[in-house]
Backbone as CSV, one residue per row, in Angstrom:
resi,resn,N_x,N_y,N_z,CA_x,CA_y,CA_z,C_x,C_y,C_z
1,UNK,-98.630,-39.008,-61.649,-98.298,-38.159,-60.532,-96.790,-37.999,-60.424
2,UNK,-96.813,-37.234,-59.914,-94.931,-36.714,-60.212,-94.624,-36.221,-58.403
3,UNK,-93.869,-37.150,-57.564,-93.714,-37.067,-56.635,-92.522,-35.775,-56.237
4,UNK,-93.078,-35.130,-55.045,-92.040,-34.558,-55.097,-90.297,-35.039,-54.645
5,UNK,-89.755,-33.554,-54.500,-88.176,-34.358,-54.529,-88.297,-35.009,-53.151
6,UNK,-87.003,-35.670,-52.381,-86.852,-35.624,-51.195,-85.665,-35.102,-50.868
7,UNK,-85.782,-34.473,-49.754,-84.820,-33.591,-48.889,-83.819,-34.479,-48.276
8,UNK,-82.874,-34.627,-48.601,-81.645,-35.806,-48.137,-80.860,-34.893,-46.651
9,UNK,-80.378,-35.341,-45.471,-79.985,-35.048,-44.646,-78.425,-35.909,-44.901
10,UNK,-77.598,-35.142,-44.371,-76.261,-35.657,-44.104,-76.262,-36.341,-42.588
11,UNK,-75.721,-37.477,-42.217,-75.920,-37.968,-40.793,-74.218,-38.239,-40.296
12,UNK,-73.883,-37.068,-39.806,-72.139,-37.563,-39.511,-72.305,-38.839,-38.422
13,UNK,-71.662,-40.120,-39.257,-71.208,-40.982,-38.051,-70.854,-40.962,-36.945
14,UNK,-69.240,-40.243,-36.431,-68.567,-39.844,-36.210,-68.264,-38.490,-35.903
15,UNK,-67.964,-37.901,-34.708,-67.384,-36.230,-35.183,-65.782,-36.198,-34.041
16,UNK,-64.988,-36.743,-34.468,-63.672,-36.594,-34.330,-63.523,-35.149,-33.601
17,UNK,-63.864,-34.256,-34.143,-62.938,-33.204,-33.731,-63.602,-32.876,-32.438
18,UNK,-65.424,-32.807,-32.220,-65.850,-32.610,-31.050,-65.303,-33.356,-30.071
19,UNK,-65.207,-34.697,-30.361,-64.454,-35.567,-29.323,-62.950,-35.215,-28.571
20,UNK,-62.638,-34.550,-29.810,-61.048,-34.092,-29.643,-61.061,-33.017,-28.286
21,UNK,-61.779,-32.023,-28.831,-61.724,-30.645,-28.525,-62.613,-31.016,-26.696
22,UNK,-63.534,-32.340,-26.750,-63.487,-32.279,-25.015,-62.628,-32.703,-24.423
23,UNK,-61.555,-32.998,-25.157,-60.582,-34.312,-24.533,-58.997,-33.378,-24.469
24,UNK,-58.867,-32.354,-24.938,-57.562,-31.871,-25.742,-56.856,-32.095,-24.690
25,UNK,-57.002,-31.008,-23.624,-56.338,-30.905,-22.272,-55.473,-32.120,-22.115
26,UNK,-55.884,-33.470,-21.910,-55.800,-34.169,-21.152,-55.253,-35.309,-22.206
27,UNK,-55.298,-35.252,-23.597,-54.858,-35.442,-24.801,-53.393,-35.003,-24.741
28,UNK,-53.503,-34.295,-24.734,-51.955,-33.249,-25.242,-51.587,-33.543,-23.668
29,UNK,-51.478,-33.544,-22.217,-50.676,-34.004,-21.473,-50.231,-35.142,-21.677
30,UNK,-50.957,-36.373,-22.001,-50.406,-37.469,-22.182,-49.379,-37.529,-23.304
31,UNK,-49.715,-37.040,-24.214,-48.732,-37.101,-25.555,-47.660,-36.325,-25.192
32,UNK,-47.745,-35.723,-24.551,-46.288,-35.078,-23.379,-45.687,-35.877,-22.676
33,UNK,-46.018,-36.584,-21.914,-45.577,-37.582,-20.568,-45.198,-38.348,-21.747
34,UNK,-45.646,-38.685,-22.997,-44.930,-39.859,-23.864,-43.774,-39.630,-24.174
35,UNK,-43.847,-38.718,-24.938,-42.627,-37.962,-25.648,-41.688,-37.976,-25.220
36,UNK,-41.668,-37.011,-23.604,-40.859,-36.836,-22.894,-40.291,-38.197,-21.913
37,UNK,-41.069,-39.182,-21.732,-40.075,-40.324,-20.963,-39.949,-40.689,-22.896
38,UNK,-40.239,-40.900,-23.846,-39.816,-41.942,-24.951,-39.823,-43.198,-24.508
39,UNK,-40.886,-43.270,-24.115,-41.873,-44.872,-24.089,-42.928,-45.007,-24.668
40,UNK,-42.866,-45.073,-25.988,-44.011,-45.288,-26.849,-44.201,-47.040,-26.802
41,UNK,-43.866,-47.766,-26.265,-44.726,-49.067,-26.158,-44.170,-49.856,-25.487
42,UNK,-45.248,-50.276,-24.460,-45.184,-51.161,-23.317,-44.820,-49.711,-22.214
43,UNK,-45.078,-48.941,-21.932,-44.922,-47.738,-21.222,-45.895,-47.482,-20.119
44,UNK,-45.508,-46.881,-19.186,-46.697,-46.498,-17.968,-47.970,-46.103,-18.853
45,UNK,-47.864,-45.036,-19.947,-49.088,-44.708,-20.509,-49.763,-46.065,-20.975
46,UNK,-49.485,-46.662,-22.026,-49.808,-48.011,-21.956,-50.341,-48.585,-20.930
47,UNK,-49.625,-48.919,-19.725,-49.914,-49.702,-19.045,-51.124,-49.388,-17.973
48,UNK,-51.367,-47.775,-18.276,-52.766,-47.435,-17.655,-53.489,-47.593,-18.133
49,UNK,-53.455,-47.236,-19.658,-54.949,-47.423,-20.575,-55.557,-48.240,-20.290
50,UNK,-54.584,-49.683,-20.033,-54.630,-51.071,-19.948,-55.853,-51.178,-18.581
51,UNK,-55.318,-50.947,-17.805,-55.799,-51.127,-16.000,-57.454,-50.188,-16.589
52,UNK,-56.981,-49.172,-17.155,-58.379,-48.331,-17.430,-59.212,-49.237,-17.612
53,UNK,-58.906,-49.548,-19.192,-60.256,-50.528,-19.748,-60.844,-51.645,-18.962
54,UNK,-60.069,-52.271,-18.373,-60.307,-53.413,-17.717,-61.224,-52.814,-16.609
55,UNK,-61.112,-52.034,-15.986,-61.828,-51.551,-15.276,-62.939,-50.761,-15.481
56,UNK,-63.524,-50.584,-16.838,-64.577,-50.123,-17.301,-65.248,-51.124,-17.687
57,UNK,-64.580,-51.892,-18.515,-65.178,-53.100,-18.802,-65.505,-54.596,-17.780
58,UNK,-65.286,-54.004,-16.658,-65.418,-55.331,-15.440,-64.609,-56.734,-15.827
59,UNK,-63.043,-56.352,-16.606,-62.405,-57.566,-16.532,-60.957,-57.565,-15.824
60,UNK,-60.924,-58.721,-15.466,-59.596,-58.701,-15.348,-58.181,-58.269,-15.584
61,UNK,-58.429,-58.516,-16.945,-57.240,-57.656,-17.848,-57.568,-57.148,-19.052
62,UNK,-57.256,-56.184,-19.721,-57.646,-55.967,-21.000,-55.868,-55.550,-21.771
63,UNK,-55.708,-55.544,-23.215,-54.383,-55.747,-23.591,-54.818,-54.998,-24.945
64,UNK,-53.422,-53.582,-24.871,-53.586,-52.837,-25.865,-53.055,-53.753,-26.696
65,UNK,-53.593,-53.365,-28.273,-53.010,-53.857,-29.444,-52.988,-52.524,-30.216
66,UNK,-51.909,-52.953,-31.444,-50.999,-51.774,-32.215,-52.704,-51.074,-33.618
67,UNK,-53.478,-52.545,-33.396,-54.620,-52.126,-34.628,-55.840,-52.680,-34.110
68,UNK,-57.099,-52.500,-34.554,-58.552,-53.258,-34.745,-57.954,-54.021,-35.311
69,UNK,-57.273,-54.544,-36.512,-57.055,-56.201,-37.081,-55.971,-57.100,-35.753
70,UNK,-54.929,-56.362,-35.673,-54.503,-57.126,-34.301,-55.337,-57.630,-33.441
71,UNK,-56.430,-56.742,-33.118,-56.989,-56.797,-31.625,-58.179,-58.527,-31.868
72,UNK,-58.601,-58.601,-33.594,-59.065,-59.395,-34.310,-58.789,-60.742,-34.240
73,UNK,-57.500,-60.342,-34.695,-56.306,-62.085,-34.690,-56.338,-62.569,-33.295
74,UNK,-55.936,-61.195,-32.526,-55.478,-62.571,-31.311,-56.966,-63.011,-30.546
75,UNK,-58.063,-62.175,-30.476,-59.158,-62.982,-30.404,-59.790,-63.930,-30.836
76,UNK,-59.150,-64.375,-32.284,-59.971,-65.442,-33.011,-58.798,-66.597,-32.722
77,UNK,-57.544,-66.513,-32.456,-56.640,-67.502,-32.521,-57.048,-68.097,-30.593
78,UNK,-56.978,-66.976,-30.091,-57.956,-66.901,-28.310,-59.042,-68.359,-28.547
79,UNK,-59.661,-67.787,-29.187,-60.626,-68.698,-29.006,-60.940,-70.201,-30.040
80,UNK,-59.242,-70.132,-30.278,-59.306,-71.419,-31.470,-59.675,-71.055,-32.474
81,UNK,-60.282,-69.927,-33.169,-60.635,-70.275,-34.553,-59.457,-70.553,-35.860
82,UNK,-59.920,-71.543,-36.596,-59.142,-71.551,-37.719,-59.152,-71.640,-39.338
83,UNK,-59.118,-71.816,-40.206,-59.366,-71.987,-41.373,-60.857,-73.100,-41.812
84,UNK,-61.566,-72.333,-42.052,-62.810,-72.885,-42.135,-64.074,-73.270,-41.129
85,UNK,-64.106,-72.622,-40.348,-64.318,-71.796,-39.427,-65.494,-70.434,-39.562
86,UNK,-66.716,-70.182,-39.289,-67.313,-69.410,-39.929,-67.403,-67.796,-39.062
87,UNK,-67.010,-66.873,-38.901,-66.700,-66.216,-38.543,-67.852,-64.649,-38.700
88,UNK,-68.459,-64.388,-37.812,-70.032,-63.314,-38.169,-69.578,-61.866,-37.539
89,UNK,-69.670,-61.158,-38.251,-69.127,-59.429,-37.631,-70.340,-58.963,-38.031
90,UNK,-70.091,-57.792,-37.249,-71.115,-56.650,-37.918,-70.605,-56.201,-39.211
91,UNK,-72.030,-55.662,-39.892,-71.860,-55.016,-41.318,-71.333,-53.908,-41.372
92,UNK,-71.439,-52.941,-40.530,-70.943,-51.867,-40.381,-69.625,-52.295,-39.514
93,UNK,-68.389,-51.909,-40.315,-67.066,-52.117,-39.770,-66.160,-51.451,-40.061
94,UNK,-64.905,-51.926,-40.368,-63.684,-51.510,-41.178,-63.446,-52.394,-41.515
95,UNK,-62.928,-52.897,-42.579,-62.862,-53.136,-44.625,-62.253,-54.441,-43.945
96,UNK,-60.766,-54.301,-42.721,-60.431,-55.902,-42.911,-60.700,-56.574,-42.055
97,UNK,-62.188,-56.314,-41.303,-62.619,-57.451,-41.135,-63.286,-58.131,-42.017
């Protein structure tokens, strides 16, 4: 018997630009208010994101970092981990975790 083919679907992870395009407005003001004071870090913008998350996430504080591997380190050093140490992520990630 000779099966037929199968029909493969593409499944975008991700769609960046839809995300973009609900957000632009309000995107592009902020990247204005940056520019224009030239406080790209540790800045009011910063320091809202900050108050944001925490407040979505029901914590106390939450603390931008410059990467996902930053945000990594200081959670695992947070919580003591160290060299030998067994450490479980999801499979689906980015490469350095």
């Amino acid at each position: 018997l000779m099966s037929k083919p199968t029909t493969r679907m593409r499944v975008q992870q991700i769609d960046l630009k839809a995300q973009y395009t609900a957000l632009k407005t309000e995107i592009q003001a902020a990247l204005q208010r940056v520019c224009e004071s030239q406080r790209f870090i540790l800045g009011p913008e910063g320091e809202a994101l900050e108050r944001e998350l925490a407040e979505v996430c029901g914590v106390k504080h939450a603390i931008g970092c410059a990467s996902g591997s930053d945000a990594l380190l200081l959670s695992l050093v947070t919580l003591g981990v160290s060299p030998g140490d067994a450490v479980i992520t999801v499979p689906f990630t980015f490469f350095a975790t």
